[in-house]
N, C-alpha and C positions, 0 to 999 in steps of 0.2 A: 788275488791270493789273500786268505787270510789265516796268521796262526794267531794261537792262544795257547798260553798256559797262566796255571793257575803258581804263586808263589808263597810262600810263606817265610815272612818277616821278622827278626828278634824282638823280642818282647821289650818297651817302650816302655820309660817313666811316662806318667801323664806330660804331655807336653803339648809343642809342638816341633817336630823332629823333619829335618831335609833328609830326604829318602833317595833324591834324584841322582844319585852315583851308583845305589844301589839298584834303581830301573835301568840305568845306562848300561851297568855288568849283565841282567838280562837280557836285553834288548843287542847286546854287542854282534849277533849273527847275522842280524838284521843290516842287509845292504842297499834297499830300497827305498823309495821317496814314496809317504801314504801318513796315514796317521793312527796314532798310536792312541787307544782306548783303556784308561787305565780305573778299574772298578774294585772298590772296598767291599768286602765281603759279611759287614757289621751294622749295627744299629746304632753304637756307642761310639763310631769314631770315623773319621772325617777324610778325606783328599783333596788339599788346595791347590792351585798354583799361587806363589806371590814373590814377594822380595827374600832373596836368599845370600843378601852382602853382611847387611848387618845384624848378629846375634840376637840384639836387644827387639828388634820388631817380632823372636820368637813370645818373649816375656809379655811383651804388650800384647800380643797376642791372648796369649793365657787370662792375662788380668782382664782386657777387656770383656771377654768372654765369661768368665764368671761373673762381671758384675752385669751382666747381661741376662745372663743366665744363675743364679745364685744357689746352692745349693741348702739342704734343711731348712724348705719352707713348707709352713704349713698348708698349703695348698696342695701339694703333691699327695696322690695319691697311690701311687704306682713306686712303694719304697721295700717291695720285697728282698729287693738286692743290695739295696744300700741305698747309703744318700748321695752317692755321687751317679747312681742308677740313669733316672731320669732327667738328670740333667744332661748325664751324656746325651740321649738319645735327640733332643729339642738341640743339642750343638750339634751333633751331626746332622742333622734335618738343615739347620744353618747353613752349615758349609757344601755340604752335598756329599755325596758317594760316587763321585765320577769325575775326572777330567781327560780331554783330549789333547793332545798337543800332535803339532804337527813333526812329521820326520820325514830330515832332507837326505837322501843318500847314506842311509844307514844311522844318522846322528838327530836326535834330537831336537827339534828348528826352536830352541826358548829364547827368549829376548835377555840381554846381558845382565842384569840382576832377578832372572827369575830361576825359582828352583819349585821343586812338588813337593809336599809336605804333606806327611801322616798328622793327623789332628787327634793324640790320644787322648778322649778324654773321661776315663775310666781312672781312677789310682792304683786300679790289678788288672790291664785289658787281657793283657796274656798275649799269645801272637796272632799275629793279624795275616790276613788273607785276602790279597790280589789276584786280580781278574788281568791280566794283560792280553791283548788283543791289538796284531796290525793289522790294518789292512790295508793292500797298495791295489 
């Protein structure tokens, strides 16, 4: 079997934000062991899995990433949108547009400090758009 629906997310400071209570409230009908396919529906913003205990690895997060990726260089040329444009796009290429995780019996199977995280990294993304997909 497989479902999918498509959801849509309140709109996010640039950050990086724990979403995974809010896939858990979707996902709640869900009584089966399969795995859960979960896809961004953007070019500017990201889906990770990682450590979701401590707040401060959100930050590090961000700073890393900008000096990674740095925004208003003369290099770019792709600044129609702004300057925080194409940098999103090259961080989300980063992190990726998809993770799977697996699900035990209706829940979730993450390892005990792991959570999903939206990676916004736009300073106006606006709302964002999931792909959720089980299949058992």
């Amino acid at each position: 079997m497989i479902h999918q629906q498509e959801i849509i997310l309140p709109s996010f400071n640039r950050g990086f934000h724990l979403i995974t209570d809010i896939i858990k409230k979707e996902i709640s009908s869900v009584n089966d062991t399969g795995l859960l396919h979960i896809f961004i529906k953007h070019t500017s913003a990201g889906i990770i899995l990682n450590e979701n205990a401590d707040p401060s690895v959100r930050h590090d997060f961000e700073t890393i990433m900008n000096k990674i990726v740095p925004e208003n260089q003369t290099y770019y040329t792709h600044v129609f949108e702004g300057s925080d444009d194409m940098p999103a796009h090259v961080k989300a290429s980063l992190t990726g547009s998809s993770v799977t995780v697996p699900v035990t019996e209706g829940r979730m199977n993450l390892g005990t400090w792991q959570g999903i995280y939206l990676c916004e990294f736009r300073n106006n993304g606006g709302r964002r758009k999931l792909i959720l997909t089980f299949h058992n």
